[in-house]
C-alpha positions as CSV (number, residue, x, y, z in Angstrom):
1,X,92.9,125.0,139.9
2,X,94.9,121.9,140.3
3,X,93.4,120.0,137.3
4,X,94.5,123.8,135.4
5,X,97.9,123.5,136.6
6,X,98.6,119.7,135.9
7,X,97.3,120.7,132.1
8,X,99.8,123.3,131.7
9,X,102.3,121.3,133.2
10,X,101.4,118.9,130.3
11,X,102.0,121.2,128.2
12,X,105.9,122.0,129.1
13,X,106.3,118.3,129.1
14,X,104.9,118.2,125.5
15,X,107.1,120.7,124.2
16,X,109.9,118.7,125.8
17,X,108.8,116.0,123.4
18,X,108.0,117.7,120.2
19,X,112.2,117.9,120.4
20,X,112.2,114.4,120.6
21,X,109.4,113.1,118.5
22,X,107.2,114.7,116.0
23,X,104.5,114.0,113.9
24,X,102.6,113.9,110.2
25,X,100.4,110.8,112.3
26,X,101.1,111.3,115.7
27,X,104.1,109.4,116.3
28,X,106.8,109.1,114.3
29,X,110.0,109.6,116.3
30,X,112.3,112.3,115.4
31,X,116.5,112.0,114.9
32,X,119.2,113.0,112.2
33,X,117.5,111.0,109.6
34,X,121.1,110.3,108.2
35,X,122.1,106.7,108.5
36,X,124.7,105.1,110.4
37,X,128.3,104.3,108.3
38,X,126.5,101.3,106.7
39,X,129.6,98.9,106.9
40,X,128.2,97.3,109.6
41,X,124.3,96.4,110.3
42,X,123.6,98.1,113.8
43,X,121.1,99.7,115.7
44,X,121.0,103.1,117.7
45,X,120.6,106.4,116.6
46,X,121.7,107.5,113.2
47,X,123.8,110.3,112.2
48,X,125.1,111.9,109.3
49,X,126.7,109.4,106.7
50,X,130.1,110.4,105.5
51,X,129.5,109.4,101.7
52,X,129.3,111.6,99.0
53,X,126.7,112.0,96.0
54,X,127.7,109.8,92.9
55,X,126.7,106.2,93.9
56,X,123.3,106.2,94.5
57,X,123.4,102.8,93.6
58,X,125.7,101.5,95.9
59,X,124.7,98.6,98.0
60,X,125.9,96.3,101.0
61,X,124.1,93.0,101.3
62,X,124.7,90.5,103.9
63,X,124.6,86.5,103.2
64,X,123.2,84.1,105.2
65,X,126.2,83.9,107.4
66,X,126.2,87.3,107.7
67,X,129.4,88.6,106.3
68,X,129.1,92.0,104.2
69,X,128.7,90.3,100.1
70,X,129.7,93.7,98.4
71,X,130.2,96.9,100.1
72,X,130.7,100.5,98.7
73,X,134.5,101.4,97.1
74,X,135.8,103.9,98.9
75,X,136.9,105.6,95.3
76,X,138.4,109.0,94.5
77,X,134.4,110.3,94.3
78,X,133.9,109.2,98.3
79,X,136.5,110.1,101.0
80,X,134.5,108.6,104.2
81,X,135.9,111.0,106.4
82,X,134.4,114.3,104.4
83,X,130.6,114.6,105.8
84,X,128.2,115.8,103.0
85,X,126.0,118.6,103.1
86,X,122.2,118.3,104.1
87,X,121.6,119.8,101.0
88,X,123.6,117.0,99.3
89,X,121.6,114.5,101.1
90,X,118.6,115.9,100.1
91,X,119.4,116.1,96.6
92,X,120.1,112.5,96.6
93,X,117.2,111.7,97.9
94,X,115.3,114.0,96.0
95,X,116.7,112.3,93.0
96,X,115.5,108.8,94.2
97,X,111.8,109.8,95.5
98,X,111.1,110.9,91.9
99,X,112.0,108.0,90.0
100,X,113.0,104.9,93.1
101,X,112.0,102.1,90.5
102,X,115.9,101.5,88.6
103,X,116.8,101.3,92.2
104,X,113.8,98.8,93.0
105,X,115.2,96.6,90.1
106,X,118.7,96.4,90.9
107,X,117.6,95.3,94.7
108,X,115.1,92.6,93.7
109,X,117.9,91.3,91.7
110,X,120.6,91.7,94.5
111,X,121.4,88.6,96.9
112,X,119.7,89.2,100.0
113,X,118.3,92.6,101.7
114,X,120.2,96.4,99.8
115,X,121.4,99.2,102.2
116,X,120.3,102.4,100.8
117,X,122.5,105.1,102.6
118,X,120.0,107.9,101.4
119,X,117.3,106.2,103.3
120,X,119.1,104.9,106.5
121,X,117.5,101.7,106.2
122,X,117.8,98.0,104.2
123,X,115.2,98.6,101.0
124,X,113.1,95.3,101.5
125,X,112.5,95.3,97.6
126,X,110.6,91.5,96.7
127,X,106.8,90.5,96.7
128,X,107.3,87.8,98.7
129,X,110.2,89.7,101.3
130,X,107.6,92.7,101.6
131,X,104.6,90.6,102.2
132,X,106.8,88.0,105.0
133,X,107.5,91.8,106.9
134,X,104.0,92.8,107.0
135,X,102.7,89.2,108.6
136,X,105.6,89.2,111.1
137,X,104.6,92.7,113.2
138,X,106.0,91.3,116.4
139,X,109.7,91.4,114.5
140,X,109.1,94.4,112.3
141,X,107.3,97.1,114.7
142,X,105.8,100.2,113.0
143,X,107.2,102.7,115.9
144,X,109.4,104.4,113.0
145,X,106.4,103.9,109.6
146,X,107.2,107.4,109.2
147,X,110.1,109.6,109.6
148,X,111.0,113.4,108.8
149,X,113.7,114.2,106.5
150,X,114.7,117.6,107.3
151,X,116.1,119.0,110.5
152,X,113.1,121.2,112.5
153,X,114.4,124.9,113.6
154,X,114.4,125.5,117.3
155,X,111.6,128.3,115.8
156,X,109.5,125.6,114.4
157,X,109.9,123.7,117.3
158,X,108.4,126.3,119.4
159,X,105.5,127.0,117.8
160,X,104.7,123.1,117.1
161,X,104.7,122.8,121.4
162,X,101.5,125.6,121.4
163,X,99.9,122.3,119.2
164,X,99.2,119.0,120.3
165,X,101.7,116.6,121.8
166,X,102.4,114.0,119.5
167,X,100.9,110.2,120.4
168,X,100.7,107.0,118.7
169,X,98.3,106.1,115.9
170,X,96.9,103.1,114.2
171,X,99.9,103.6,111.1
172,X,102.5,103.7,114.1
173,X,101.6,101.7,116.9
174,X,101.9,97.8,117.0
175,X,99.6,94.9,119.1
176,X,96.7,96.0,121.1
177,X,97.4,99.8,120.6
178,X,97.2,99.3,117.0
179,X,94.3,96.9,117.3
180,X,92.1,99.6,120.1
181,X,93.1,102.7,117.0
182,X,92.0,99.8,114.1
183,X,88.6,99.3,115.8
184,X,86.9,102.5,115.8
185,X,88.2,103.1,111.6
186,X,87.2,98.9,111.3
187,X,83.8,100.6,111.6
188,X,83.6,103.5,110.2
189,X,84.8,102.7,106.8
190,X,82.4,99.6,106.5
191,X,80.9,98.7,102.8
192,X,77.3,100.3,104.1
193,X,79.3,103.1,105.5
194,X,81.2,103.6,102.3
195,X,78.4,103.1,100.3
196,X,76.2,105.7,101.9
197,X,79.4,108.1,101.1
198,X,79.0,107.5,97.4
199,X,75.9,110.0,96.6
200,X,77.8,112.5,97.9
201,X,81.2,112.0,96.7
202,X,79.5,111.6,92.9
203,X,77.7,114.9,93.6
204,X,81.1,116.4,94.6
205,X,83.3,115.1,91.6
206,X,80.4,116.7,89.3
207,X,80.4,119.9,91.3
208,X,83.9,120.4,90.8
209,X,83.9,119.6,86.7
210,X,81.2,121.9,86.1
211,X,83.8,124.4,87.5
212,X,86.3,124.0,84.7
213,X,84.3,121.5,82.1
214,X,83.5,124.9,79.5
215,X,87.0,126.1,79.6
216,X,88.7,123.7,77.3
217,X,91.9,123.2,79.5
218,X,92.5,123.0,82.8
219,X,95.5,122.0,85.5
220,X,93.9,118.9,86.9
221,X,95.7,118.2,90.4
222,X,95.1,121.7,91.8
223,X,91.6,121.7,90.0
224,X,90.0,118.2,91.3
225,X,92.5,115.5,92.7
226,X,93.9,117.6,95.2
227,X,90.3,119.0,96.2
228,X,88.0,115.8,96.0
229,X,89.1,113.2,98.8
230,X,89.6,116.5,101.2
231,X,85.8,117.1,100.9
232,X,84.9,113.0,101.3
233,X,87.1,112.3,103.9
234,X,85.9,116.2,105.5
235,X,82.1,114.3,105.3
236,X,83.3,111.4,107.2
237,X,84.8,112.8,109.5
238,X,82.1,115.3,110.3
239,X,83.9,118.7,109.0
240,X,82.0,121.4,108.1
241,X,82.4,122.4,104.4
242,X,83.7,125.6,104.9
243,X,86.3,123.9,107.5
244,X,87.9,121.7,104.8
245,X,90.0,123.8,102.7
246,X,91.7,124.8,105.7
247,X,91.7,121.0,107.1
248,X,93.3,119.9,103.9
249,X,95.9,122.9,103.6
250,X,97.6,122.3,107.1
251,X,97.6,118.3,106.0
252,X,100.0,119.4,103.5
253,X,101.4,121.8,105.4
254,X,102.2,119.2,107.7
255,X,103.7,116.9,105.3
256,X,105.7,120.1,103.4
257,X,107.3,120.8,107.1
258,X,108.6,117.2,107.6
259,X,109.8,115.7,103.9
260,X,110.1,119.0,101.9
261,X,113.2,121.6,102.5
262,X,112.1,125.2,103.8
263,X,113.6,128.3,104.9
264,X,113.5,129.1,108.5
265,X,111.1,130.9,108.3
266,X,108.8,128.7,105.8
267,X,109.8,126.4,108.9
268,X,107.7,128.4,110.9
269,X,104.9,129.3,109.0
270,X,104.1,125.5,108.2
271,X,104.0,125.0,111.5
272,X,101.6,127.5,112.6
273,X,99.5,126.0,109.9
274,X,100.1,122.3,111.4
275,X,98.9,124.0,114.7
276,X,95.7,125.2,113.5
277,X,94.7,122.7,111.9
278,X,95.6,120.7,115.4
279,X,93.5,123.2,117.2
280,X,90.2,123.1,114.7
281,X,90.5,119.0,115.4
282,X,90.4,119.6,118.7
283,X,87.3,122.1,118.4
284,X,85.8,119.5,116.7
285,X,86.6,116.5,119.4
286,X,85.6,118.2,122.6
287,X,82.0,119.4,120.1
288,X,81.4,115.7,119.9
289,X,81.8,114.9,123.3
290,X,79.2,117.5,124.2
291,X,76.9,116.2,121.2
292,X,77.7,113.1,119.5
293,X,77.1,112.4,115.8
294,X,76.7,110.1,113.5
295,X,80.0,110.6,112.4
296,X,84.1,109.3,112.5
297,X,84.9,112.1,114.9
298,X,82.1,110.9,117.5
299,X,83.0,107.2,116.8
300,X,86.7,107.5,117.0
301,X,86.0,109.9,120.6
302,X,83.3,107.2,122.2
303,X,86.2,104.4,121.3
304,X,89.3,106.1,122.3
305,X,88.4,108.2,125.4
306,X,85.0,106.2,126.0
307,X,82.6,107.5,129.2
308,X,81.0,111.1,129.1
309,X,83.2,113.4,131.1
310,X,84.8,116.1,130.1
311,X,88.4,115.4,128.2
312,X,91.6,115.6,129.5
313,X,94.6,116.7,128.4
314,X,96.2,113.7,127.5
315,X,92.5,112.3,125.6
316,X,92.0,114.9,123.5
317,X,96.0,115.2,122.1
318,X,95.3,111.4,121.5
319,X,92.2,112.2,119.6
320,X,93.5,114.9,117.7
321,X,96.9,113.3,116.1
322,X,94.4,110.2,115.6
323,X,92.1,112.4,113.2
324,X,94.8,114.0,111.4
325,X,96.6,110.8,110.9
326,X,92.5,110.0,109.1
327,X,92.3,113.3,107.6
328,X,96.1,113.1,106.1
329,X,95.9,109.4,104.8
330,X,92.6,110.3,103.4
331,X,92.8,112.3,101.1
332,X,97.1,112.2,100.5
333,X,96.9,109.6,99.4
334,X,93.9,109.0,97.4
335,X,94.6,112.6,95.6
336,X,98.3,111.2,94.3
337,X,96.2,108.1,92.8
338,X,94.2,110.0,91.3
339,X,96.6,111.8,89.5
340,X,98.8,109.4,88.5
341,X,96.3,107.4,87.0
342,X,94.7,110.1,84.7
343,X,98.4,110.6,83.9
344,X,99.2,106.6,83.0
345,X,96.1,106.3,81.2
346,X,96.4,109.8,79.3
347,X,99.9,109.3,78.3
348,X,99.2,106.4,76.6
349,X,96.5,107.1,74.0
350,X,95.7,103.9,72.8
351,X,94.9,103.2,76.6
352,X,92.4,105.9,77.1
353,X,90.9,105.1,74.2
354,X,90.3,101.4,75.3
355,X,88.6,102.7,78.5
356,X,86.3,105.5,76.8
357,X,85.5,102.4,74.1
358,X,84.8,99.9,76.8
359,X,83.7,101.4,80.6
360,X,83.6,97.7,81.6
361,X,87.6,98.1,81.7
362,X,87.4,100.9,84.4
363,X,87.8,98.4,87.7
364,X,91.0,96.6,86.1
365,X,92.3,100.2,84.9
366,X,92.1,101.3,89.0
367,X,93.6,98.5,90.3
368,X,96.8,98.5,87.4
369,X,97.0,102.0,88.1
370,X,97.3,101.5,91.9
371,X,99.6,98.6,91.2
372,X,101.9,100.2,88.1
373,X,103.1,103.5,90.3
374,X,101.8,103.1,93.9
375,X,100.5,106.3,96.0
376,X,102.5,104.9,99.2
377,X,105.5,103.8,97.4
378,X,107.2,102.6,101.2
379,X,107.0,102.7,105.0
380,X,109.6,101.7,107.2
381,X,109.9,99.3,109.8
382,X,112.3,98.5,112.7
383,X,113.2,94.9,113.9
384,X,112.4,94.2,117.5
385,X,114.6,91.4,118.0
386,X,117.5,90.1,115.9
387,X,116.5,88.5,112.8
388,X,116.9,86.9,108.9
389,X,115.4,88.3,106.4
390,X,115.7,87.5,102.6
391,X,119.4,85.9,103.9
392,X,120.6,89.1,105.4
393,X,121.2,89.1,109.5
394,X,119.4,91.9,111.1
395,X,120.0,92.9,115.4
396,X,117.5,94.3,117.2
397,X,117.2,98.1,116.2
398,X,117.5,98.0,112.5
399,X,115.4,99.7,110.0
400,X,114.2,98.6,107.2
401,X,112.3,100.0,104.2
402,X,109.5,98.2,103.2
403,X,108.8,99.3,99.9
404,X,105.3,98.3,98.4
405,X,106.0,100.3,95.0
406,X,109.1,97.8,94.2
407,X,106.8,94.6,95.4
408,X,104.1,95.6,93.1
409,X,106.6,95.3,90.0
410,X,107.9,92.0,90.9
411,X,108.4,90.0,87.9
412,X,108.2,87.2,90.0
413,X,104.8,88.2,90.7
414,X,103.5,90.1,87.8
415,X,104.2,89.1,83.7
416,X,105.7,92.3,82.2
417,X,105.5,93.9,85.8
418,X,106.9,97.5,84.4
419,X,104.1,97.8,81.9
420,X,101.2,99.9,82.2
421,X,98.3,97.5,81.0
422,X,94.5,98.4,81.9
423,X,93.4,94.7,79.7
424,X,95.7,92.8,82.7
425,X,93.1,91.2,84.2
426,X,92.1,93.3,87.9
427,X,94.4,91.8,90.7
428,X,93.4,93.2,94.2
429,X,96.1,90.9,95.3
430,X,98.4,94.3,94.8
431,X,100.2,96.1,97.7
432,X,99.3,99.3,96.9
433,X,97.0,99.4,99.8
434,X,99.2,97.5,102.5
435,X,98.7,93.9,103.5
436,X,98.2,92.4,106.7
437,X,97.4,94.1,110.5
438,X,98.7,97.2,108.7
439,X,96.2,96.8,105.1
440,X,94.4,100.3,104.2
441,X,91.0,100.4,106.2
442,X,90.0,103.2,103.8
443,X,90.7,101.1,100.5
444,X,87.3,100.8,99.8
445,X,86.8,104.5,99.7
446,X,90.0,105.3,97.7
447,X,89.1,102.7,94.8
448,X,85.2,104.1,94.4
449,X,86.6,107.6,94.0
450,X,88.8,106.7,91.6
451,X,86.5,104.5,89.9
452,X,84.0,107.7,90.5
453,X,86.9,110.1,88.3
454,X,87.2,107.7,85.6
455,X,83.2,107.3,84.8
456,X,82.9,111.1,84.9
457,X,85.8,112.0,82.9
458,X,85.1,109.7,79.9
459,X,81.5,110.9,80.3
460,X,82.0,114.8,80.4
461,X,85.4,114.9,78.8
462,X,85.7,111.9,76.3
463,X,88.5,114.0,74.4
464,X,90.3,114.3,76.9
465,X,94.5,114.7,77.1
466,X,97.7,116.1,78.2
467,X,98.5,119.3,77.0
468,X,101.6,119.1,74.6
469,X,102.3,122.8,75.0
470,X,103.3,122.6,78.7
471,X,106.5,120.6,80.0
472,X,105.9,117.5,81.0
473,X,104.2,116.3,84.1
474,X,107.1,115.6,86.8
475,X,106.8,113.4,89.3
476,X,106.6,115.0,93.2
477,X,109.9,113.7,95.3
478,X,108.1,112.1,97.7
479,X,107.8,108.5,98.6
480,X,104.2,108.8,100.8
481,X,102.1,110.2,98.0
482,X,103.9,109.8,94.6
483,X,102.1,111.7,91.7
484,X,102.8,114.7,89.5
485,X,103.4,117.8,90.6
486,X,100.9,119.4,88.2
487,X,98.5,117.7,85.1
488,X,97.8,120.0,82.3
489,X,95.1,118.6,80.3
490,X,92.8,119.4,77.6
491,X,89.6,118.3,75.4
C-alpha cells in the first residue's frame, strides 16, 4: 500500500512537471520559446520579442570587446513596443525552417556569432565555430538540444501527465549522465550488431517496393522512407511488427505536438497519441525485466535500472523517454535523409544517371547527400559559464544554435559548398551526424539504409524520376528532420 501510494504521489508530482518541462526525448525544458529583446546578450527566461515580421535577416553581433557591432533599426516596419502575434512568430519561423541556408550564408559571413530573434538564440553558423561548441560540453551544455515551439493547452497538458514524466536522455543530458545513457546505445549499435541488422532491413526495403514497383508511380515518403527505418529501428529495439506502425505514428505525433501549430483540440489528440505510445514502451520495459532479450530494450533496462527487481516508478519513466528518444531519432531522422536524397539526386538528371551508370558512386552520393541538406539541420546549446565564442561575449545562460546544416556548407571547408555533387570525393568528415560526445551512435545504421535505397532503386526502378505533373516537392518547416513533405515519382 505504501509503495502504491508513493507511485501515485509520483504521479501528481509528474504532472506538476509536464507544466514545466516536456518532451520529444525526455528532457527538453519547456518556456515561451520567444527570445528575450536581443539588444542585450542575457540569460533567464525568454518571452515574447516585440519585433515584427519583415527583417528576418536582421542580426546583432558582438566584437571581441563585447559592444553590440550592428543591431536591428527600429524602422517604420518595427515599433518595439507592439508584441507580435504567435501566429506571426510562427510564420517567420516557418519561413526560415524551409529554406535556413540564405540565412546560413549571411552569418558565416558576419563578424562574430548572429542573433536570430525567430530562434531565441546566437546561430553558431561556421565549420570550425560548430565543431569548437561540440568539443567544449562543459561550456555549451545540452540541457535545452531541443525545445518546443508552440504553447501546450492546459488540455494537452493534462492528458500528457496520465504519460510518463519527462527525464533526461543521452541527446539532453551532459557528463556522466550522458556517458551512463551513451553506454548501453555504444553497444547496441556496434558494426556486428549493425551488420546482423542488414538481412533484415534489405528484406524490408524489397518488401515494401514490391508493394508499389507494378504501378508505375507512386508518392515515395508516405510509401517507403517514412515506413522503412520505423520497421529497423522497431527490430532493434525488440517491437513486435504489428506494434510499429503505431510506435512510429505517436513518434510523429510527438514531434507534430511540439514544433507544428494545432488546434486545441489537435493539441489533445496528439497527445493521447504521445501517451500511448509512452504506455506500449513501457509494456515493453517491465516485459524485459521479466524476460530479457537479446535486444535494445533488454540492454538499455539491465544498464539503466540494472539488478532484477521489479521497477519503480521513477526507473521505468526513465526507461521509457530513453526508448522513445531511440525510437524518434531512429527513424526521424533517417526517413528525412532518405527523402532528400532521392530528391537531390532525382532533380538533377544528369546525377542519377551517373549513379545508375556507375553503382561504385553510391557511398560518395550518401555522404554528399547527408552533407548538401542535412536531416538535423541544428540543436541548441546553452553556455554554462560566461564565454567567447567566434569574438562574441556570451554570460552564463545564453543559448546558442548550433547549426550543423550551415557548417556542412562552409566554403571554408568545402570547394563549391552549395553544390550538389555525388563525383566529390566521400567526406565522412561531414556534420551531418554530430561530432564529438554528442556524434550519432546510430550513423552506422542510417548510412547502410540509405546505401540499402539507392542499390534497390537503380536495380528495380532504373527509370526512375520526379513526376512533372505534380507541384513541386516542398521542403517540411522543420529544422530536426528536413525533407520534403511528399516525393512524387515515376518510372
Amino acid at each position: 500500500m505504501a509503495a502504491g501510494k508513493a507511485d501515485r504521489d509520483d504521479l501528481v508530482t509528474d504532472r506538476a512537471r509536464v507544466k514545466e518541462r516536456l518532451t520529444l526525448d525526455g528532457g527538453l525544458t519547456v518556456t515561451d520559446v520567444r527570445p528575450a529583446r536581443h539588444r542585450h546578450v542575457r540569460a533567464g527566461p525568454r518571452r515574447q520579442a516585440p519585433y515584427r515580421a519583415g527583417w528576418v535577416s536582421g542580426r546583432m553581433t558582438r566584437r571581441a570587446g563585447g559592444r553590440p557591432a550592428t543591431a536591428p533599426p527600429p524602422g517604420p516596419d518595427r515599433d518595439p513596443e507592439v508584441p507580435v502575434t504567435w501566429h506571426d512568430d510562427q510564420a517567420r519561423r516557418d519561413e526560415l525552417y524551409r529554406d535556413p541556408y540564405p540565412l546560413y550564408d549571411r552569418a558565416r559571413r558576419a563578424e562574430g556569432l548572429t542573433y536570430v530573434p525567430e530562434f531565441g538564440a546566437w546561430l553558431v553558423a561556421r565549420d570550425r565555430d560548430v565543431r569548437e561548441v561540440l568539443l567544449r560540453a562543459e561550456d555549451f551544455s545540452s540541457a535545452n538540444s531541443l525545445l518546443q515551439d508552440v504553447p501546450l493547452s492546459e488540455a494537452a497538458l493534462g492528458v500528457l501527465s496520465r504519460g510518463f514524466g519527462p527525464r533526461p536522455t543521452v541527446v539532453s543530458s551532459d557528463g556522466p549522465s550522458h556517458r551512463r545513457h551513451r553506454a548501453p546505445l555504444n553497444r547496441g549499435l556496434s558494426g556486428a550488431r549493425v551488420a546482423g541488422l542488414l538481412p533484415y532491413a534489405r528484406t524490408c526495403a524489397e518488401e515494401l517496393v514490391d508493394g508499389f514497383a507494378a504501378d508505375g508511380a507512386a508518392e515515395l515518403v508516405e510509401a517507403y522512407a517514412r515506413r522503412l527505418p520505423g520497421m529497423v529501428v522497431g527490430r532493434l529495439i525488440g517491437l513486435d511488427p504489428g506494434d510499429v506502425p503505431a510506435a512510429v505514428h505517436g513518434g510523429y505525433r510527438a514531434e507534430e505536438l511540439l514544433f507544428r501549430p494545432l488546434s486545441p483540440e489537435g493539441q489533445v489528440a496528439a497527445a493521447e497519441d504521445v501517451v500511448a505510445l509512452q504506455h506500449l514502451l513501457d509494456g515493453y520495459v517491465r516485459d524485459r525485466r521479466s524476460v530479457p532479450r537479446d535486444d535494445m530494450c533488454s540492454a538499455m533496462v539491465a544498464a539503466l535500472a540494472p539488478g532484477d527487481a521489479e521497477l519503480t516508478l521513477e526507473q521505468r519513466q526513465e526507461l521509457v523517454t530513453s526508448l522513445q528518444n531511440l525510437l524518434i531519432a531512429g527513424f526521424l531522422t533517417t526517413s528525412a535523409l532518405i527523402s532528400t536524397m532521392l530528391l537531390r539526386l532525382l532533380g538533377d538528371r544528369r546525377q542519377w544517371r551517373m549513379l545508375r551508370a556507375d553503382p561504385s558512386l553510391i557511398p560518395a552520393a550518401v555522404e554528399e547527400a547527408a552533407r548538401h541538406d542535412t536531416a538535423i539541420q541544428a540543436f541548441r546549446r546553452i553556455t554554462t559559464r560566461p564565454v567567447t565564442l567566434a569574438g562574441t561575449k556570451l554570460p552564463a545562460g545564453a543559448a546558442v544554435l548550433v547549426a550543423y546544416g550551415s557548417a556542412n556548407r562552409d566554403e571554408e571547408r568545402y570547394e563549391r559548398a552549395g553544390d550538389f555533387d555525388i563525383a566529390r570525393p566521400a567526406n565522412r568528415q561531414h556534420l551531418a551526424f554530430g561530432y564529438g560526445a554528442h556524434g550519432c551512435p546510430g550513423s552506422q545504421l542510417a548510412r547502410e539504409q540509405l546505401r540499402s535505397t539507392l542499390e534497390l532503386f537503380i536495380r528495380r526502378m532504373p527509370g526512375l524520376r520526379l513526376d512533372r505533373d505534380r507541384p513541386p516537392p516542398r521542403m517540411r518547416p522543420t529544422l530536426i528532420h528536413r525533407s520534403p513533405q511528399t516525393l512524387y515519382v515515376t518510372w
